[in-house]
C-alpha positions as CSV (number, residue, x, y, z in Angstrom):
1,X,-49.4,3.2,-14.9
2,X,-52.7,2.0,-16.1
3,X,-56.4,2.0,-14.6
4,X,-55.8,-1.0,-12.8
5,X,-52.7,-0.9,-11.5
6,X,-53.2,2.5,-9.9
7,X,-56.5,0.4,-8.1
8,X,-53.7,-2.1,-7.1
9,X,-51.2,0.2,-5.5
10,X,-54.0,2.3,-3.9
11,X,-55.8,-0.8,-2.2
12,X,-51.8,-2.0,-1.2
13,X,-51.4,1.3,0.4
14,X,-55.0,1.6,2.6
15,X,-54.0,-2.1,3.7
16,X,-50.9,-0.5,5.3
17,X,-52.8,2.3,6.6
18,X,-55.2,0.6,7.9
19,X,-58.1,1.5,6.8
20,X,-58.9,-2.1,5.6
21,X,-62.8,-1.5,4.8
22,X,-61.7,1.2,2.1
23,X,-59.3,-1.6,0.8
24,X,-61.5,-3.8,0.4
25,X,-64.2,-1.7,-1.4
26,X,-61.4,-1.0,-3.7
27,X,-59.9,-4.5,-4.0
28,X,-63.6,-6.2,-4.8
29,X,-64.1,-3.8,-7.7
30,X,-61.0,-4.3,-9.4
31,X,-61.2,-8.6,-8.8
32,X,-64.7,-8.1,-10.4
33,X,-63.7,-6.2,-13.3
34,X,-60.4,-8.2,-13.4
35,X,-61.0,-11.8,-12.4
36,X,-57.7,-13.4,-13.6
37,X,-55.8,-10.5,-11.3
38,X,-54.2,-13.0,-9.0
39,X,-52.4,-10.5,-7.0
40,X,-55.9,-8.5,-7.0
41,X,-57.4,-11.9,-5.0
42,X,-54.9,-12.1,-3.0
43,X,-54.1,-8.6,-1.4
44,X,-58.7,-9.0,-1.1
45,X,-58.2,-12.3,0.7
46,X,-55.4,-10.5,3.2
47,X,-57.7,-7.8,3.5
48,X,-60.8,-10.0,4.7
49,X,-58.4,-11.8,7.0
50,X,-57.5,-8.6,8.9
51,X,-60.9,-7.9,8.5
52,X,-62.2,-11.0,10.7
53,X,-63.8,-12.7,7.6
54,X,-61.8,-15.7,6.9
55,X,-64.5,-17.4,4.9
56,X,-64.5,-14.6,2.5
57,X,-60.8,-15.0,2.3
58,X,-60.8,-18.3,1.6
59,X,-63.3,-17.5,-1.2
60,X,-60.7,-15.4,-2.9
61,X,-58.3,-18.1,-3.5
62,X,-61.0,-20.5,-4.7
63,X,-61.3,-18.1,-7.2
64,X,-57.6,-17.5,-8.1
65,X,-57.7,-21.9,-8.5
66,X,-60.7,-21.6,-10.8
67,X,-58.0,-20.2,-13.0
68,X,-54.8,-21.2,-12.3
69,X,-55.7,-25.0,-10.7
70,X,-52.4,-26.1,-10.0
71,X,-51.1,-22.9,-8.0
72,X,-49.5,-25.0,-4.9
73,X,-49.5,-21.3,-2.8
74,X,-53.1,-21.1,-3.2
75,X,-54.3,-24.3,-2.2
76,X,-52.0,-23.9,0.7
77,X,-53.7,-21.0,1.9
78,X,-57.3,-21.9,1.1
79,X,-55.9,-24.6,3.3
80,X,-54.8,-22.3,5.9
81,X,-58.1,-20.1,5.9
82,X,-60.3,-23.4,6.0
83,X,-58.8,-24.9,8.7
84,X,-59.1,-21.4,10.4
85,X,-62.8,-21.5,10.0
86,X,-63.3,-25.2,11.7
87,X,-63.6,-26.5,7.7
88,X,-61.0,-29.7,8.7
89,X,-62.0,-31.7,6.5
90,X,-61.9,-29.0,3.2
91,X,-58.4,-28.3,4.7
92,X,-57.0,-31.5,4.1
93,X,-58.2,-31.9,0.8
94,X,-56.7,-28.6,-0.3
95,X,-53.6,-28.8,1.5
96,X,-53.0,-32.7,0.1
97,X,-53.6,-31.1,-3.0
98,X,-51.4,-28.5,-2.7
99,X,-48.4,-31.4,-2.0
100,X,-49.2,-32.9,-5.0
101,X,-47.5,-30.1,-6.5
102,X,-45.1,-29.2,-4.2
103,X,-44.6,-32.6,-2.1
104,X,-41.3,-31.5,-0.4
105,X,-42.2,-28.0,0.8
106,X,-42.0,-27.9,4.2
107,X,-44.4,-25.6,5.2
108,X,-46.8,-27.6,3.2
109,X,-45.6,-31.0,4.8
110,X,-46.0,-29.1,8.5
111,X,-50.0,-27.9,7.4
112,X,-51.0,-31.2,6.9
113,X,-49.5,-31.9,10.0
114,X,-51.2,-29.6,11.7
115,X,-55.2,-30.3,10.0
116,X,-54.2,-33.7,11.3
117,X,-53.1,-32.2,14.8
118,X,-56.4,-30.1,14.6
119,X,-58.6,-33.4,13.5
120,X,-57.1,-35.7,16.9
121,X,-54.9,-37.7,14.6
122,X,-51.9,-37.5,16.6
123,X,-49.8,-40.2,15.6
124,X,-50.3,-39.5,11.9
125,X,-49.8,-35.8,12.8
126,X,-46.3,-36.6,14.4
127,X,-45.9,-38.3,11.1
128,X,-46.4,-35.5,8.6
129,X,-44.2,-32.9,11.2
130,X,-41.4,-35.3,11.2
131,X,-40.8,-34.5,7.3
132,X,-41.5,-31.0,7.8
133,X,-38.2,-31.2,10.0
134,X,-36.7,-33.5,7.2
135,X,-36.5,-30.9,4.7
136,X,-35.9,-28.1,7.2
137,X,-34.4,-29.0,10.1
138,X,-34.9,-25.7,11.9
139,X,-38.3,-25.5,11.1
140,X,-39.5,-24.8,15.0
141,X,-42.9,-24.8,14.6
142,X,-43.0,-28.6,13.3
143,X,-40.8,-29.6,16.0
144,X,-43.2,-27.7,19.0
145,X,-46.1,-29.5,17.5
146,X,-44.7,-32.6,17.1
147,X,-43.7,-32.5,20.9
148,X,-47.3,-31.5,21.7
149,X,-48.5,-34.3,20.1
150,X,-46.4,-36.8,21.7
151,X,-46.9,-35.0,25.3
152,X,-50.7,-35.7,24.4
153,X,-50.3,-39.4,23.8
154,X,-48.5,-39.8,26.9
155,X,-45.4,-41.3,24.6
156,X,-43.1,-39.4,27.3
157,X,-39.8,-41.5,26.6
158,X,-40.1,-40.0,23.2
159,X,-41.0,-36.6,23.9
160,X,-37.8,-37.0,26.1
161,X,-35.5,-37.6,23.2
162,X,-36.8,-35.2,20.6
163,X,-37.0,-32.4,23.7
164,X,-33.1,-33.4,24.3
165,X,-32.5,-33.5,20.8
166,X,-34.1,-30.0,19.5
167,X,-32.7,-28.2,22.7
168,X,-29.0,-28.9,21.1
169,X,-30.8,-28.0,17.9
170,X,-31.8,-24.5,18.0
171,X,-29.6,-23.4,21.0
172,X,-28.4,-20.7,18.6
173,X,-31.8,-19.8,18.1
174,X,-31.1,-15.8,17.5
175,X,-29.3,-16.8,14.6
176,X,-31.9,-18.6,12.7
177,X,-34.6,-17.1,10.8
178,X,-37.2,-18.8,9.1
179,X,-36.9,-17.8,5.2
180,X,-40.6,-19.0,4.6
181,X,-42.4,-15.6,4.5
182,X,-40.1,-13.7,3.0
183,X,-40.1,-15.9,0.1
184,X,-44.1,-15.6,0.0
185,X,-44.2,-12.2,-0.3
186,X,-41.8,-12.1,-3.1
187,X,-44.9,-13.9,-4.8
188,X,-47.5,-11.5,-4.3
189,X,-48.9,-13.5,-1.2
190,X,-49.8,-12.8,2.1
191,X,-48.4,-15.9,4.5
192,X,-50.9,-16.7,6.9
193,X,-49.8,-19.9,8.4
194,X,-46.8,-18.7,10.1
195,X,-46.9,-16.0,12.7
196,X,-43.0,-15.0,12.8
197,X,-39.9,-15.2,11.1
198,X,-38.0,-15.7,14.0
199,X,-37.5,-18.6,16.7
200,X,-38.1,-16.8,19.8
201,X,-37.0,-17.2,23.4
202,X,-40.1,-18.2,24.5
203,X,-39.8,-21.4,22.0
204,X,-36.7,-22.5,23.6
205,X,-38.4,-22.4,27.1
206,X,-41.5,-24.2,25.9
207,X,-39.1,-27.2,25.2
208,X,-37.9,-27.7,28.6
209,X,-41.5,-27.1,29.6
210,X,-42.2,-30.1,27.8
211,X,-38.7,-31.8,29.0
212,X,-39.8,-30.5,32.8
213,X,-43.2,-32.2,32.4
214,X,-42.1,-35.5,30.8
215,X,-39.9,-36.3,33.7
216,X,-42.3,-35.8,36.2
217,X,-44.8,-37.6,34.8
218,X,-42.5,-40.9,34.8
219,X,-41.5,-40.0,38.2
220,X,-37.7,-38.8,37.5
221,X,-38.2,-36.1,39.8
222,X,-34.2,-35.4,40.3
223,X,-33.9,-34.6,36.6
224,X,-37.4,-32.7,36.8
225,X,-36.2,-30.4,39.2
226,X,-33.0,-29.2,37.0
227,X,-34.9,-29.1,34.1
228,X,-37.9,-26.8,36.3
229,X,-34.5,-24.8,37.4
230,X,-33.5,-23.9,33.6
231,X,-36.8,-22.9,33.1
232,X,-36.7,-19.9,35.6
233,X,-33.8,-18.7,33.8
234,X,-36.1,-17.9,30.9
235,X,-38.5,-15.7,33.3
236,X,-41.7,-17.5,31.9
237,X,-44.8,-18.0,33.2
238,X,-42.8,-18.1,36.9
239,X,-45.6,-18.8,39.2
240,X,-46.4,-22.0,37.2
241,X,-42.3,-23.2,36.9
242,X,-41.8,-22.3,41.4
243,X,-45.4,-24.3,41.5
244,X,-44.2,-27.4,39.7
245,X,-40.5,-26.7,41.2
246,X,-42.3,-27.3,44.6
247,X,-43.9,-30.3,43.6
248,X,-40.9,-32.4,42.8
249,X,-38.9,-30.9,45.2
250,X,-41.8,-32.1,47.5
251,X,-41.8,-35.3,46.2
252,X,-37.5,-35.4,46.8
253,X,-38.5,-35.0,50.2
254,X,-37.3,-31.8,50.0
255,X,-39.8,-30.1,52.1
256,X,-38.2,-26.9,53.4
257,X,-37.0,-26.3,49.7
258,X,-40.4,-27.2,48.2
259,X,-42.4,-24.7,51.1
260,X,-39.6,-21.9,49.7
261,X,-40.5,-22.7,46.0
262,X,-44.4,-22.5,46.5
263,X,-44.4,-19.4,48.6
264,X,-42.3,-17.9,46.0
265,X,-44.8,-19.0,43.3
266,X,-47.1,-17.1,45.4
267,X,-45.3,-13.9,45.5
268,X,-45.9,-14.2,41.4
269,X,-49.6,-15.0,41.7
270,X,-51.1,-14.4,45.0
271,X,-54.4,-16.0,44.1
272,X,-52.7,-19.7,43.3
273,X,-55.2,-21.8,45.3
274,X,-53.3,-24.8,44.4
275,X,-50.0,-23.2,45.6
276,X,-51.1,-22.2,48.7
277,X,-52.9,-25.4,49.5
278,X,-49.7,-27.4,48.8
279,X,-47.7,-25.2,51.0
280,X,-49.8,-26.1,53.8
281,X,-49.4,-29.7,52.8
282,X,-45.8,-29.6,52.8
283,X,-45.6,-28.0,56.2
284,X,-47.4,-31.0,57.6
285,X,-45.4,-33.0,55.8
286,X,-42.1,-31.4,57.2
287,X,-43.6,-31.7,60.8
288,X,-44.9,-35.3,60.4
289,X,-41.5,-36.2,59.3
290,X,-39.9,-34.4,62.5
291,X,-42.4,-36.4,64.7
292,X,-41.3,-39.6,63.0
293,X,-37.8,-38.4,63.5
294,X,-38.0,-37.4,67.2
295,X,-40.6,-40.0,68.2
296,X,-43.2,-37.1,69.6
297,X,-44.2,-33.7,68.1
298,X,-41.2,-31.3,68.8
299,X,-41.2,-27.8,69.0
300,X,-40.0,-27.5,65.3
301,X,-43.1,-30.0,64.6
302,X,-45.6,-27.9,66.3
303,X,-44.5,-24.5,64.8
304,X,-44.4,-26.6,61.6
305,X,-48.1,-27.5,61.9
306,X,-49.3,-24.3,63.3
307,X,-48.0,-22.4,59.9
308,X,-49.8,-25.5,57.9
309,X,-53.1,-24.4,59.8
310,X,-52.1,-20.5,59.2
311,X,-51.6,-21.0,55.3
312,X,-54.9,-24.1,54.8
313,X,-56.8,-21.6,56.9
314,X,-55.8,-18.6,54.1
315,X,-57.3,-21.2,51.8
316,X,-60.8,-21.3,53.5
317,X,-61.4,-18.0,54.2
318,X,-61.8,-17.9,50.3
319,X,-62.7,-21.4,49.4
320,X,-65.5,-22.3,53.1
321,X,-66.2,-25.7,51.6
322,X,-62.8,-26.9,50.3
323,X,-63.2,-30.6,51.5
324,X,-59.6,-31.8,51.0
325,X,-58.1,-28.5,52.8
326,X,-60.8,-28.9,55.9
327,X,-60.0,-32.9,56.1
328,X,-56.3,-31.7,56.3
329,X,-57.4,-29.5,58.6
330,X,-59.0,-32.0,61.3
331,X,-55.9,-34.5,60.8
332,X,-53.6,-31.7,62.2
333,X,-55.6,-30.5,64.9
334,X,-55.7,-34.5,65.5
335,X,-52.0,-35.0,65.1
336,X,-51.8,-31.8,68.2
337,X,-54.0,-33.4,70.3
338,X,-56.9,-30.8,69.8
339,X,-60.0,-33.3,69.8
340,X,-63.0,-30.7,69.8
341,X,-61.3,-29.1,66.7
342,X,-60.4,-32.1,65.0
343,X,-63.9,-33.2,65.6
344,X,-65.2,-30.2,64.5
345,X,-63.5,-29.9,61.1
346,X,-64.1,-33.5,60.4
347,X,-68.2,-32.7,60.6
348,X,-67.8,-30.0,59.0
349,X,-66.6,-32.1,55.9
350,X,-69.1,-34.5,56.4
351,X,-72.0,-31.8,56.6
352,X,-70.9,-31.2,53.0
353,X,-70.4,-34.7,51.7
354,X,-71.9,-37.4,53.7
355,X,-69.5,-39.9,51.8
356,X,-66.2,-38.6,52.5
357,X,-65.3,-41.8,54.4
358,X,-62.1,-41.5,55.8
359,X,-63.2,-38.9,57.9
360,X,-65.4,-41.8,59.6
361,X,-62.3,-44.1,60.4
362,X,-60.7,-40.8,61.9
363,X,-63.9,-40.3,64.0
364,X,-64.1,-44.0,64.6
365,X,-60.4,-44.0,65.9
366,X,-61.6,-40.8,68.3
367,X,-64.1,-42.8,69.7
368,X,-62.1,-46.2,70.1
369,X,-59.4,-44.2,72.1
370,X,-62.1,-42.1,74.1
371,X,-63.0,-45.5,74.9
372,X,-66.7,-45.2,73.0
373,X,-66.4,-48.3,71.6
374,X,-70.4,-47.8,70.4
375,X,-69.6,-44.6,69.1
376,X,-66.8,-45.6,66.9
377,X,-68.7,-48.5,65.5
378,X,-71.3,-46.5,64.3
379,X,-69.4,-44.4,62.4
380,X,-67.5,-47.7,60.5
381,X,-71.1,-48.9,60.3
382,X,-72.1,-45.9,58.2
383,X,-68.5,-46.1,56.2
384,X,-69.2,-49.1,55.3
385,X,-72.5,-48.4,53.5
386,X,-70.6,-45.6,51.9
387,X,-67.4,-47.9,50.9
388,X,-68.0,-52.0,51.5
389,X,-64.8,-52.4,49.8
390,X,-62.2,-50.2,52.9
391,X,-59.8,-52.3,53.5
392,X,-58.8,-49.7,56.9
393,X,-62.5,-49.4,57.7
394,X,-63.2,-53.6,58.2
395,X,-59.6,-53.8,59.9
396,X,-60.4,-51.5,62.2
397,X,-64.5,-52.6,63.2
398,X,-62.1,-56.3,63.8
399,X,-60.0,-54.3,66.3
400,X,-62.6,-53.2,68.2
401,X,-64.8,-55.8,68.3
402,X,-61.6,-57.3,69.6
403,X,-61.4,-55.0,72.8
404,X,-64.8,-56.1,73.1
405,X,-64.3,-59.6,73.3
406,X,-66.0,-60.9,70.4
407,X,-63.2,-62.5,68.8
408,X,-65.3,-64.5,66.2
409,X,-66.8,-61.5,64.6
410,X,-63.5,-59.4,65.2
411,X,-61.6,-62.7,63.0
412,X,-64.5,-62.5,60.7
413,X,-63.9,-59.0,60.1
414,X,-60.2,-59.5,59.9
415,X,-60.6,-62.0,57.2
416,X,-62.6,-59.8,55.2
417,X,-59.6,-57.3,55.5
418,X,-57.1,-59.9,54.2
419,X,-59.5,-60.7,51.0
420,X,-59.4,-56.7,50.4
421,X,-55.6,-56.4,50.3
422,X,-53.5,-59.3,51.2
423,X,-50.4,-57.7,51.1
424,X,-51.1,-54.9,53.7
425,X,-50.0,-56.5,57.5
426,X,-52.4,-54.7,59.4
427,X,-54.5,-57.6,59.4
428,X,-52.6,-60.1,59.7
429,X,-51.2,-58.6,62.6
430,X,-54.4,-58.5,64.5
431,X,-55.4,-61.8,63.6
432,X,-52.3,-63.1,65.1
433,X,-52.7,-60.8,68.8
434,X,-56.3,-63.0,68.7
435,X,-54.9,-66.2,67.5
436,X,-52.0,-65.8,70.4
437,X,-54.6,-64.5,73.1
438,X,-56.6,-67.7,72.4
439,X,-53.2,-69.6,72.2
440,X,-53.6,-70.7,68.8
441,X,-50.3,-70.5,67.5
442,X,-50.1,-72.5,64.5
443,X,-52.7,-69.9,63.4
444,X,-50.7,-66.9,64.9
445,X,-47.5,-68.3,62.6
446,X,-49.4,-68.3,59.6
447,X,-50.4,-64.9,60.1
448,X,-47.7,-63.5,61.1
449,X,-46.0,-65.5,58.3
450,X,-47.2,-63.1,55.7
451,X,-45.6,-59.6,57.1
452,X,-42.8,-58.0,55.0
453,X,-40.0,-55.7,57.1
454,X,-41.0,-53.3,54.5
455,X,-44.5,-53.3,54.7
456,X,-44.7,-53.5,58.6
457,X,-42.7,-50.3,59.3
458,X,-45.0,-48.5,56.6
459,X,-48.0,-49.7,58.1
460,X,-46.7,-48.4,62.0
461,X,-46.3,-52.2,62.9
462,X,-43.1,-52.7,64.7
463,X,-41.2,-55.4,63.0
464,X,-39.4,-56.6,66.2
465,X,-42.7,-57.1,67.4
466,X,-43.7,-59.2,64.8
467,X,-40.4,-61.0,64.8
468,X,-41.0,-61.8,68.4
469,X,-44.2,-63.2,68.3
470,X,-43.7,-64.7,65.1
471,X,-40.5,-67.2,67.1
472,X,-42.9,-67.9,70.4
473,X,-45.6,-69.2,68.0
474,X,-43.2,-71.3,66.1
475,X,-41.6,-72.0,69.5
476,X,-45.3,-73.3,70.9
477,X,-45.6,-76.0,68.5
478,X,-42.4,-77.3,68.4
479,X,-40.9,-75.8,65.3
480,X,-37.7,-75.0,67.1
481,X,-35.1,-75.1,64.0
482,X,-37.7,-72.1,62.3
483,X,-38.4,-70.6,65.6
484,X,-34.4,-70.0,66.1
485,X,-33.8,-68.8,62.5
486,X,-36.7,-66.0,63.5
487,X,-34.9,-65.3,66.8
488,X,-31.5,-64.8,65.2
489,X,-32.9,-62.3,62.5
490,X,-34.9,-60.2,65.7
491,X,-31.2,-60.2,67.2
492,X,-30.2,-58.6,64.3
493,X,-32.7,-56.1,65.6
494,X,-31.7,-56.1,68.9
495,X,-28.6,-57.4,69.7
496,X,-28.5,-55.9,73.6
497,X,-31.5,-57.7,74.3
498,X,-30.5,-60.3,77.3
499,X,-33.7,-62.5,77.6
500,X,-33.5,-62.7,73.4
501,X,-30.1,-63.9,73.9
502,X,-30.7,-66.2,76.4
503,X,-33.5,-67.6,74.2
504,X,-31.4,-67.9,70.9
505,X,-28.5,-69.9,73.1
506,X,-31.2,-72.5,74.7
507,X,-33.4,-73.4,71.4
508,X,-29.2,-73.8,70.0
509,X,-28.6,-76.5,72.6
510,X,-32.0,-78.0,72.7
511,X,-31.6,-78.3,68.7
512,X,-28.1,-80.0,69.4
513,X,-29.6,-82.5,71.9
């Protein structure tokens, strides 16, 4: 063995020792005496790379193409190492240079890939990982990346199919082993784009974290919330998977299951803000749909909303200021009947932010049912200078100066309302209670006219309601055929109802006669 192979072997050797500063000592000497030693660069390059000093490693195989220019390997990992050191642009030179050569090696194809992933060129990224997986079907990386990218752009129908599609793909995954780096060091090299042989558990996982996401974000929550229930099988990043579990499952209206799947994210991470504040949410949620349910707030209800306040009250003793949790808060106490507290909360929120303006309609509606009809117009006044554009905040300043008796600023105020949203019935309906007070029915009609079923139950307007006043103002001004057609839809509503009956049968015979 000559001089410099024994150099070789002895630099090889501290490298797998460790001892990768007397390596290097060793390595630069013999490059310097022999420059055309491309193993020599390359073991010095490996060497710098473990040694933190990627641009000097990247120096080593500009030297190795001074002499051998067309060595595809080389430019690849110059590529590698400059793309490492934030040099983008020098990375896709060398690694388009490097395909010139080698233009279907799929490790190369998925580099350029990735500069292009690395430089916010997504779509051309997507491009370049797509005939990575071409040539090597299996090659995971490529696939992960390309699924990143699309999950980036939002493309989520996509992201669907290729998660779908690489799932059945590499379900065998402990069977299939990258041959890249293997192959690599057979050439002297030391592979520094790819981190393992092997497609890992964890790989498989990320998929259906992509698969979990994608559905959730187009709202296909039933399919989100397998997906999310696959996932926990892997044991992954739990606290996350229960989190977004609880959110669908929320979403489902699945409120007991959803509080069961953020409390257990909890157990994982007991410091999950955003877990513990969405337990509390769903609570409320829970006990607001047992009110609706049961008409008035039930036992169940109340113990529901006393173990919202317990868990969004955890959230303040750490977080004092949290404006959404202390809104929440005041609506609860509200919802219980416990004015002083609700008041309190809400001026507690607006001592930190002035402008949080639905906590003026609440304190306006505390007033107008209090009776303070001064008091709740001041605090619409100031929402309004805050928000000009509250569709809920000009409805409501109409209502009340409607129990004043100032029905032409209350209509004025209405109409503003219906300019802000047209399709919400809230105004509408109050126009028509004035237009009817003042007997002005062929104005009441119109109103009324424009309420949807739909929209009136969502809005806390009750559709019979509507139904009936919407027949005695057609009735008024002689439009019996369209008042009778309303009257035998509200039967449809309320088919006991004796006086209805008796209406429906009269307006029959009159429209007979």
């Amino acid at each position: 063995m000559n001089h410099t192979d024994k150099r070789y072997e002895q630099g090889k050797a501290l490298l797998s020792e460790g001892r990768i500063d007397e390596a290097i000592t060793i390595l630069e000497s013999l490059t310097q005496d022999m420059p055309k030693f491309k193993k020599a660069w390359e073991k010095l390059s490996y060497a710098y790379v473990t040694a933190g000093r990627s641009a000097d490693a990247a120096r080593c195989y500009e030297e190795i193409l001074i002499r051998y220019p067309k060595d595809a390997f080389s430019l690849y990992q110059k590529s590698v190492l400059e793309e490492k050191t934030g040099q983008l642009d020098a990375a896709l030179d060398s690694i388009e240079k490097a395909l010139k050569y080698e233009p279907e090696n799929a490790e190369f194809l998925y580099s350029k890939g990735f500069v292009l992933y690395r430089k916010k060129r997504l779509n051309e990224a997507i491009g370049w990982f797509d005939k990575a997986l071409d040539i090597d079907p299996f090659f995971f990386a490529a696939a992960d990346y390309k699924c990143l990218c699309l999950m980036t752009l939002g493309i989520y129908d996509e992201l669907i199919l290729s998660c779908l599609e690489y799932l059945d793909r590499f379900k065998d995954f402990t069977d299939h082993a990258q041959p890249t780096e293997s192959e690599y060091f057979e050439r002297g090299g030391e592979l520094f784009g790819k981190e393992s042989e092997m497609i890992q558990k964890e790989d498989i996982w990320r998929l259906y974290s992509y698969l979990s996401f994608s559905y959730m974000k187009l709202g296909a929550f039933r399919q989100a919330e397998d997906i999310l229930q696959k996932e926990l099988e892997f044991d992954y990043e739990k606290s996350r998977v229960y989190y977004y579990l609880g959110l669908v499952q929320n979403a489902l209206g699945k409120y007991e299951q959803a509080a069961s799947s953020y409390n257990l994210s909890l157990e994982h991470e007991p410091d999950f803000t955003a877990a513990r504040i969405n337990l509390g949410l769903v609570y409320t949620k829970a006990a607001e749909t047992e009110v609706k349910t049961a008409g008035k707030v039930t036992e169940t209800a109340n113990d529901l909303f006393k173990k919202a306040l317990e868990t969004l009250n955890d959230v303040l003793a750490i977080e004092p200021e949290n404006l959404s949790v202390l809104y929440e808060i005041g609506k609860i106490y509200l919802t219980l009947g416990d004015l002083a507290d609700a008041e309190n909360a809400f001026n507690e929120v607006l001592r930190l932010d002035s402008g949080f303006v639905p906590v003026f309609e609440h304190l306006a509606k505390m007033k107008f049912n209090a009776g303070d009809f001064e008091a709740a117009l001041s605090f619409l006044s100031d929402a309004q200078i805050k928000d000009p554009f509250n569709y809920e905040i000009m409805n409501l300043t109409g209502v009340i100066y409607s129990k004043k008796g100032d029905n032409d600023f209350a209509l004025k105020c209405l109409t503003r309302a219906e300019m802000l949203d047209p399709s919400s019935p809230k105004a509408h309906y109050n126009k028509a209670l004035i237009f009817m007070k003042e007997e002005k029915y062929e104005e009441a009609a119109a109103a009324l006219s424009k309420i949807q079923e739909t929209a009136a139950e969502e809005n806390g307007i009750s559709y019979a309601k509507v139904l009936d006043f919407y027949g005695v103002s057609l009735q008024n001004i002689g439009k019996f055929k369209e008042a009778l057609s309303v009257f035998e839809e509200l039967q449809k509503l309320k088919p006991e109802d004796e006086n209805l009956n008796e209406t429906v049968s009269i307006l029959r015979n009159e429209i007979k006669l």
